[in-house]
C-alpha positions as a printed NumPy array, in Angstrom:
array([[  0.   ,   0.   ,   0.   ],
       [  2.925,   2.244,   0.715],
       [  4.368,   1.487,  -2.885],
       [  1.394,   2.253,  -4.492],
       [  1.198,   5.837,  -2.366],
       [  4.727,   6.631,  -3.084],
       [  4.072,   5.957,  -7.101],
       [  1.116,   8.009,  -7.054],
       [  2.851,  10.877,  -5.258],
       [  5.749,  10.394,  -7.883],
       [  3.507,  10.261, -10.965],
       [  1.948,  13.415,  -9.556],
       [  4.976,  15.279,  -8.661],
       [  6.175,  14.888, -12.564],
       [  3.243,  16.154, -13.785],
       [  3.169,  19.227, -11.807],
       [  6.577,  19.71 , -12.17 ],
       [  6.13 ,  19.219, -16.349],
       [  3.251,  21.678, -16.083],
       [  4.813,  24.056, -14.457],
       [  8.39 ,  23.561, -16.888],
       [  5.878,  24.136, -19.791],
       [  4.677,  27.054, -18.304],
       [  8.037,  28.527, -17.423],
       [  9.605,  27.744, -21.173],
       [  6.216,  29.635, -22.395],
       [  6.347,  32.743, -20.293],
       [ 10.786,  32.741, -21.048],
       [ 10.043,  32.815, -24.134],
       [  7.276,  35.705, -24.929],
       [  9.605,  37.811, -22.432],
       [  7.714,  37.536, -19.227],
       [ 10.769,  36.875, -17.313],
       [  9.881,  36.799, -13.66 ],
       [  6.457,  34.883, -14.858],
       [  9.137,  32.593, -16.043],
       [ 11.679,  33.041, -12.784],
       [  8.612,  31.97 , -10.603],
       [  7.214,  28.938, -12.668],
       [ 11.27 ,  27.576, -12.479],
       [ 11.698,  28.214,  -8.952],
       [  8.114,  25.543,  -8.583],
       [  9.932,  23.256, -10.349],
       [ 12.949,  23.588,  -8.159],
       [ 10.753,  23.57 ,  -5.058],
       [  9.125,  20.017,  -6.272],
       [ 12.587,  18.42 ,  -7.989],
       [ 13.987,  19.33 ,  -4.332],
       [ 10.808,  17.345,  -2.807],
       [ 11.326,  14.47 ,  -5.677],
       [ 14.939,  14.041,  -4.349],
       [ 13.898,  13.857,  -0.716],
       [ 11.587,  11.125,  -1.701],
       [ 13.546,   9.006,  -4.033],
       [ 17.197,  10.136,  -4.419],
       [ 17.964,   8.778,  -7.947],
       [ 20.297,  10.167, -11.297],
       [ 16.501,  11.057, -12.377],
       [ 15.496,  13.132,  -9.522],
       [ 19.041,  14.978,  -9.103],
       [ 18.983,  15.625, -13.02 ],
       [ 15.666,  17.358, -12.897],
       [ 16.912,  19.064, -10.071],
       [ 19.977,  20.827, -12.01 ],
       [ 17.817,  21.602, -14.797],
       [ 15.277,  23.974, -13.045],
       [ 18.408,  25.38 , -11.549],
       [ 19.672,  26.186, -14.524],
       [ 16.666,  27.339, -16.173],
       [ 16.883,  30.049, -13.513],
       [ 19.92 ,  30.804, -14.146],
       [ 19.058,  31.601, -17.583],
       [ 16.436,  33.303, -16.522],
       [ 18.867,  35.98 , -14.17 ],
       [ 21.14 ,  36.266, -16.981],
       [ 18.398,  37.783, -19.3  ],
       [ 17.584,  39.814, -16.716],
       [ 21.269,  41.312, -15.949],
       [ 22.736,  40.05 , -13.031],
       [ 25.818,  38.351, -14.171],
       [ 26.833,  37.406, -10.865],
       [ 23.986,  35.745,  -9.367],
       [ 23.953,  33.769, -13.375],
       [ 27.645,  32.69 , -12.324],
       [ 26.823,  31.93 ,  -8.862],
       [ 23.872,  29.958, -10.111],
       [ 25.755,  27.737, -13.152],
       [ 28.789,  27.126, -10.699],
       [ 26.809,  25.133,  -8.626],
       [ 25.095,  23.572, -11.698],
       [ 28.231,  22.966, -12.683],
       [ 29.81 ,  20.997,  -9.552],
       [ 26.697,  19.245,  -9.034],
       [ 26.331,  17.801, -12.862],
       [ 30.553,  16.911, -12.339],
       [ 29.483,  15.2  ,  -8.937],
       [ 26.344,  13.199, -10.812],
       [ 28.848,  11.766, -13.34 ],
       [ 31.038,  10.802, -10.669],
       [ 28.507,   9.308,  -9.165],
       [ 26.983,   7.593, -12.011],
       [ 29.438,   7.603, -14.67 ],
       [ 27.345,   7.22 , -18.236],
       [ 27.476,   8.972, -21.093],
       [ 24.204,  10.51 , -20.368],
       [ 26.072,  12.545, -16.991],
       [ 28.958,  12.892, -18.657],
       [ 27.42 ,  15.029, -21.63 ],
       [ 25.033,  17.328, -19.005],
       [ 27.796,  18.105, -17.269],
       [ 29.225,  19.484, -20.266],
       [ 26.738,  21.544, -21.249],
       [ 26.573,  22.666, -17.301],
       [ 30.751,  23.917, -18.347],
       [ 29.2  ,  25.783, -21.726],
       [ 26.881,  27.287, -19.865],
       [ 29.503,  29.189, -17.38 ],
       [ 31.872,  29.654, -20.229],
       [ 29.061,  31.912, -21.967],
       [ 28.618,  34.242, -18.759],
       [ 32.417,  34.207, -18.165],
       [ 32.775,  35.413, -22.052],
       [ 30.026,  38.349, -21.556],
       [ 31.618,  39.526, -18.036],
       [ 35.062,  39.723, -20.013],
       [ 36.727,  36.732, -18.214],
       [ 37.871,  35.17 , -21.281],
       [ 40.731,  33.232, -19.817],
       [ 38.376,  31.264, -17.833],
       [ 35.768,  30.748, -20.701],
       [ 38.397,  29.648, -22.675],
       [ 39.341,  27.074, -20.367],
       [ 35.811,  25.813, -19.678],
       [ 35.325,  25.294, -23.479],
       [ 38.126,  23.311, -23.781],
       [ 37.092,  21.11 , -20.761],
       [ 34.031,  20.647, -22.715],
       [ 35.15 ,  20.008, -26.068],
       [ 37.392,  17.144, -24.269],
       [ 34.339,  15.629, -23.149],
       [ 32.231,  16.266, -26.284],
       [ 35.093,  14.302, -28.496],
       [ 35.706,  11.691, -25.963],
       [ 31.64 ,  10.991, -25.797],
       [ 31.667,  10.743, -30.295],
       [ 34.968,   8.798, -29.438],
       [ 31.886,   5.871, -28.495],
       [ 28.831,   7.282, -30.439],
       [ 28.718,   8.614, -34.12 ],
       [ 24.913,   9.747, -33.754],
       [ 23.593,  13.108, -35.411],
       [ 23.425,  14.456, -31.813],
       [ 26.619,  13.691, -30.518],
       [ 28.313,  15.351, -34.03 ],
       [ 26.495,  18.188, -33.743],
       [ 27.065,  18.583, -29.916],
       [ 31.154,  18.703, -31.095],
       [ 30.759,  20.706, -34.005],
       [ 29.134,  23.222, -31.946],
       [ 31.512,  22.815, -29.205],
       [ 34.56 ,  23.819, -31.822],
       [ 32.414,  26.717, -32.631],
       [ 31.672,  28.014, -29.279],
       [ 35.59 ,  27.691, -28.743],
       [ 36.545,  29.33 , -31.806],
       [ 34.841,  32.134, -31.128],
       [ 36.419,  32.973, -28.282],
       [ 39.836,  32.972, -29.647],
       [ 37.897,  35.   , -32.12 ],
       [ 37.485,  37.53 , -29.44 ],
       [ 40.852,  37.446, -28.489],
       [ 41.991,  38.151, -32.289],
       [ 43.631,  34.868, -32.369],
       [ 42.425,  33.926, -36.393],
       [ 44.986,  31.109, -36.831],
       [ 44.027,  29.089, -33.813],
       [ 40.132,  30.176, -34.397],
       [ 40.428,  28.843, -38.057],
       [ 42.055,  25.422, -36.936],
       [ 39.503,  24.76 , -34.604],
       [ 36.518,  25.679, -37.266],
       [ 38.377,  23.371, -39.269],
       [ 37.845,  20.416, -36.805],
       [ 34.764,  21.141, -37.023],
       [ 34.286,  20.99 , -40.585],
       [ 36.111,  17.97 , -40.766],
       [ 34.191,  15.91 , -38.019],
       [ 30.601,  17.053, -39.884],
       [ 31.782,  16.173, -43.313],
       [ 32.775,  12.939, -42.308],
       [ 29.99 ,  12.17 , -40.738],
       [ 27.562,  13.669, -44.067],
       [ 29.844,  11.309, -46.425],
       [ 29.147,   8.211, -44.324],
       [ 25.239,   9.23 , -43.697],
       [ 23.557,   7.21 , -46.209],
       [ 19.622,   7.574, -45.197],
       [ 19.007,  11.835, -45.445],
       [ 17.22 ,  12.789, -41.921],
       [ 16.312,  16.016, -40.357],
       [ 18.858,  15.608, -38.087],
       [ 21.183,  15.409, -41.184],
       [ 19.727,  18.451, -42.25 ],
       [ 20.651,  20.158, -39.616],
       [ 24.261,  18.769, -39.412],
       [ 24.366,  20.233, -43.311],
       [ 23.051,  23.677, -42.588],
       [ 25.912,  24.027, -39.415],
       [ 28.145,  22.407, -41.805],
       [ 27.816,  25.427, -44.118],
       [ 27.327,  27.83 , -41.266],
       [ 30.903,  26.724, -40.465],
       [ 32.54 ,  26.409, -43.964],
       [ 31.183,  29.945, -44.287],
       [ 32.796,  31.546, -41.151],
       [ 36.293,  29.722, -42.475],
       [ 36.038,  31.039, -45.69 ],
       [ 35.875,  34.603, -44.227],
       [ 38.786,  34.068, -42.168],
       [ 40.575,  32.425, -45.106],
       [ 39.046,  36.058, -46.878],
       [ 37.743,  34.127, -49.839],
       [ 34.108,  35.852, -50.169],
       [ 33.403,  34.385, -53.294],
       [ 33.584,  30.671, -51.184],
       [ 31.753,  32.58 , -48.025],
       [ 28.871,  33.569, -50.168],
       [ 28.693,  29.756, -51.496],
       [ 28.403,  28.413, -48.068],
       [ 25.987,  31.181, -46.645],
       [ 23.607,  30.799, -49.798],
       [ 23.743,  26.219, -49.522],
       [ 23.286,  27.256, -45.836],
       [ 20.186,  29.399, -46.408],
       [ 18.701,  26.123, -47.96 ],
       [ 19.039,  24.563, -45.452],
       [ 17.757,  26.556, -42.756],
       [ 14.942,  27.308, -44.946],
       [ 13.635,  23.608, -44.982],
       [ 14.358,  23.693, -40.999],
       [ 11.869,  26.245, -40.545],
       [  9.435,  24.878, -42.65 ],
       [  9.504,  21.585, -41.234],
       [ 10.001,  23.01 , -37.457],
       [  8.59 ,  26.746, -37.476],
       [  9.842,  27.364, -33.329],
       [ 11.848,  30.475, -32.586],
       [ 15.126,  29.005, -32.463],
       [ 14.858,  27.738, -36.54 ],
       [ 13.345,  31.063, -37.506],
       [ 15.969,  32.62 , -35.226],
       [ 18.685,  30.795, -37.164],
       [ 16.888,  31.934, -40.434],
       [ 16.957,  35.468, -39.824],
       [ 20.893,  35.152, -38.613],
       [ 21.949,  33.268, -41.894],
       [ 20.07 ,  36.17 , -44.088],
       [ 21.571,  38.795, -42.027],
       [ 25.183,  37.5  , -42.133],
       [ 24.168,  37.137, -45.997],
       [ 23.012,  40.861, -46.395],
       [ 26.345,  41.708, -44.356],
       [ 28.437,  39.591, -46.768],
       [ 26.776,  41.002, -50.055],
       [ 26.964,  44.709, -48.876],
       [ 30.876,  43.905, -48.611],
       [ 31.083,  42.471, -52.01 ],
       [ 29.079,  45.633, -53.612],
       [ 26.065,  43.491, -54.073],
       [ 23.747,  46.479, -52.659],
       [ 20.545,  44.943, -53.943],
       [ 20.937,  41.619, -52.825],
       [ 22.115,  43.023, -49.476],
       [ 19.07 ,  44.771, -49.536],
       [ 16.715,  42.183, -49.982],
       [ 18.56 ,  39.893, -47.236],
       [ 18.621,  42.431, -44.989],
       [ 14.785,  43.281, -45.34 ],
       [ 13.858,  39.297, -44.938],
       [ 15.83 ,  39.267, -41.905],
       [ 14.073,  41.837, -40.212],
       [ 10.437,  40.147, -41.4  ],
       [ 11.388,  37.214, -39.71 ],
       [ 12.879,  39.301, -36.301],
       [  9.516,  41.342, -36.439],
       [  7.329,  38.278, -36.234],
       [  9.689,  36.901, -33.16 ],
       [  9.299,  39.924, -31.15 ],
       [  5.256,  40.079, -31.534],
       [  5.414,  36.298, -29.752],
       [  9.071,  37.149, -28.071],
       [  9.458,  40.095, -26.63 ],
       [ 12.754,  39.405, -24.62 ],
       [ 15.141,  42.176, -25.124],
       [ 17.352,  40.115, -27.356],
       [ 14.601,  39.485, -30.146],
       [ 14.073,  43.573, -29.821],
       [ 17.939,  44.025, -29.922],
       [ 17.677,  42.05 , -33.169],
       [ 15.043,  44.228, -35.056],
       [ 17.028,  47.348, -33.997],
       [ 20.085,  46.174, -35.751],
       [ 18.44 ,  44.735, -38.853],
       [ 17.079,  48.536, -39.276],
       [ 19.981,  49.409, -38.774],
       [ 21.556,  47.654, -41.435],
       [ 19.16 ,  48.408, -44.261],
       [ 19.77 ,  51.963, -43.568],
       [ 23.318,  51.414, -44.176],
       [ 22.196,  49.905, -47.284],
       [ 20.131,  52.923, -48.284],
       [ 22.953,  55.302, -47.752],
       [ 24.926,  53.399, -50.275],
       [ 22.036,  53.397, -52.955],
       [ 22.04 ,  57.225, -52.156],
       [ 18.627,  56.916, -50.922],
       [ 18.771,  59.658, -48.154],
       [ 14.514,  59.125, -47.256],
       [ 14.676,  55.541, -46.805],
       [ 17.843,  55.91 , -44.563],
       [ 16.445,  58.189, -42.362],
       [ 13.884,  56.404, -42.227],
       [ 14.914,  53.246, -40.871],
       [ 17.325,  55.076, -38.898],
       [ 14.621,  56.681, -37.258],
       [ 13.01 ,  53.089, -36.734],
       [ 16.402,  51.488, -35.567],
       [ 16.18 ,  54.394, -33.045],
       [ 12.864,  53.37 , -31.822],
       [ 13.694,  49.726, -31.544],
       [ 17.008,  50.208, -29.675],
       [ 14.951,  52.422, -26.879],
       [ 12.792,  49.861, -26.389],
       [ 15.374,  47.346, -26.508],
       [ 17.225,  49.848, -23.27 ],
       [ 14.291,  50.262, -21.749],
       [ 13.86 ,  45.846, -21.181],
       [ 17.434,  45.167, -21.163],
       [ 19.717,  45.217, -17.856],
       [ 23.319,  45.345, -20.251],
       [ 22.959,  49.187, -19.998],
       [ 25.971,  49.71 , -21.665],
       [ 24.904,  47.414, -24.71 ],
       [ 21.757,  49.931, -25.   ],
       [ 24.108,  53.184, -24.883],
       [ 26.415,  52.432, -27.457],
       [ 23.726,  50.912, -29.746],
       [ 22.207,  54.188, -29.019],
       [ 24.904,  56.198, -29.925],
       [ 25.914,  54.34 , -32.998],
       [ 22.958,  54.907, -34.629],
       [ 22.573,  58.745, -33.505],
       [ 25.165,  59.371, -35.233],
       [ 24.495,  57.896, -38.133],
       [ 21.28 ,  59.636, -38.171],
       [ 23.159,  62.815, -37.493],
       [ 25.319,  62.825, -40.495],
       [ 22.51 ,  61.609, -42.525],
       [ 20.501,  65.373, -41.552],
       [ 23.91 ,  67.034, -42.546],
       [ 24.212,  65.242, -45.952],
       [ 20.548,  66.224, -46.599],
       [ 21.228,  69.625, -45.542]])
């Protein structure tokens, strides 16, 4: 009789604490951030009851997860600190899990759980120490496709060389960025010339597999090859959205025409850029009416931004000011939601500017 209380408790403790995970991704993602603090904190109030009852991999797992959640959470609202804090202990307890229960299962969470306080280390300008925790992770990530060639564990390694790269991106290191794309590259291409049976999954290793052969060819400053990747990757993404319309494929869609519409306005291809631009900022427009966090409105700001840029170069003083004037708007609401205050001001004051000299050209 006790069993049978005990299972019903469990089986009703997941529910709530799946209804109230839904209901925290929901209110994350339309912006309502302490909606979504409070829903997570639930969760982390009935994964801490789950563990009391039944201490299990299961239990402890769940646990991290709400944690983390929250930690996202006080990230997008600007407290860096309290975001470390928070994925430190994420971090230690996902490491003591796998020690614990050693699978590959703990073993990839905890490094995700190192990603995770690389990225805050990167934006609070500790980039020794996010450097580091990449390469912890991309240790794991290559000893965990070492034992499994699956779409997921490829793409978890690919994107581990890319989260790495970047940051000796930041630190103007382009030779040791490029080899590490290049890793990348290699491990996806391999794994596309092997793949015999074409999956979504697949698709989505192609379109990264682009994304990356794209950012090399830039370093490598061959545009003509960048604009080839870029264009196969827009293809790609294209078919992702279609098949899987959530934010984060759109998302991806309206970064690969952007970076397109940057590319093209380099190479003198002002129309094109134009037109890339413009279907960038259709697709960041329709994310902010369901999204309004401040990145999504950070996003629409810039693609304004750009195709004002554009119009300057077509000699099309209106339209500039125009979308200058809108880029203005967006990037006041994007201050007014965002806690990275200095973000705002010097988004603020790049396009001011710009608008500026745009009234003393017309004049």
């Amino acid at each position: 009789m006790k069993t049978k209380t005990a299972k019903t408790l469990s089986c009703s403790s997941q529910s709530q604490l799946y209804s109230e995970n839904q209901a925290g991704d929901k209110a994350f993602t339309v912006g309502d951030l302490y909606q979504a603090l409070y829903s997570y904190k639930a969760c982390l109030d009935i994964a801490h009851y789950n563990i009391h009852q039944h201490m299990s991999v299961k239990t402890q797992a769940d646990f991290v997860v709400s944690l983390s959640k929250i930690a996202s959470v006080v990230l997008e609202l600007g407290c860096l600190k309290d975001a470390d804090f928070i994925n430190a202990i994420c971090m230690n307890m996902t490491n003591q899990l796998h020690m614990d229960h050693p699978c590959p299962a703990t073993k990839r969470n905890y490094a995700i759980a190192l990603q995770k306080c690389a990225y805050v280390k990167l934006i609070s300008q500790d980039i020794t120490q996010a450097k580091a925790l990449h390469q912890r992770a991309v240790r794991i990530f290559e000893d965990l496709h070492a034992c499994d060639n699956s779409s997921d564990a490829i793409l978890d390694l690919a994107m581990a060389y890319m989260c790495l790269a970047k940051v000796h991106l930041y630190q103007q290191k382009k030779t040791a960025a490029l080899s590490i794309l290049k890793q990348g590259s290699d491990v996806l291409h391999q794994h596309l010339t092997h793949k015999q049976n074409i999956s979504f999954k697949s698709i989505k290793i192609e379109a990264f597999s682009c994304d990356i052969n794209a950012l090399i060819a830039l370093l490598e400053e061959d545009r003509v090859a960048a604009a080839q990747a870029y264009l196969k990757a827009l293809s790609f993404y294209k078919r992702i959205a279609q098949e899987q319309p959530n934010p984060d494929a759109l998302q991806n869609l309206a970064m690969i025409w952007n970076n397109v519409g940057a590319l093209a306005f380099r190479m003198d291809k002002i129309e094109l850029s134009l037109k890339a631009h413009k279907m960038s900022l259709a697709i960041r427009k329709k994310l902010s009416i369901h999204s309004r966090t401040p990145e999504t409105q950070r996003d629409v700001c810039v693609s304004h931004y750009r195709i004002a840029q554009v119009y300057i170069a077509l000699k099309s003083g209106k339209n500039a000011a125009f979308y200058f004037e809108k880029a203005l708007q967006s990037a006041r609401m994007y201050q007014a939601k965002t806690f990275n205050e200095k973000d705002a001001e010097m988004l603020l004051h790049t396009i001011m500017q710009a608008k500026a000299n745009i009234k003393k050209e017309r004049a």
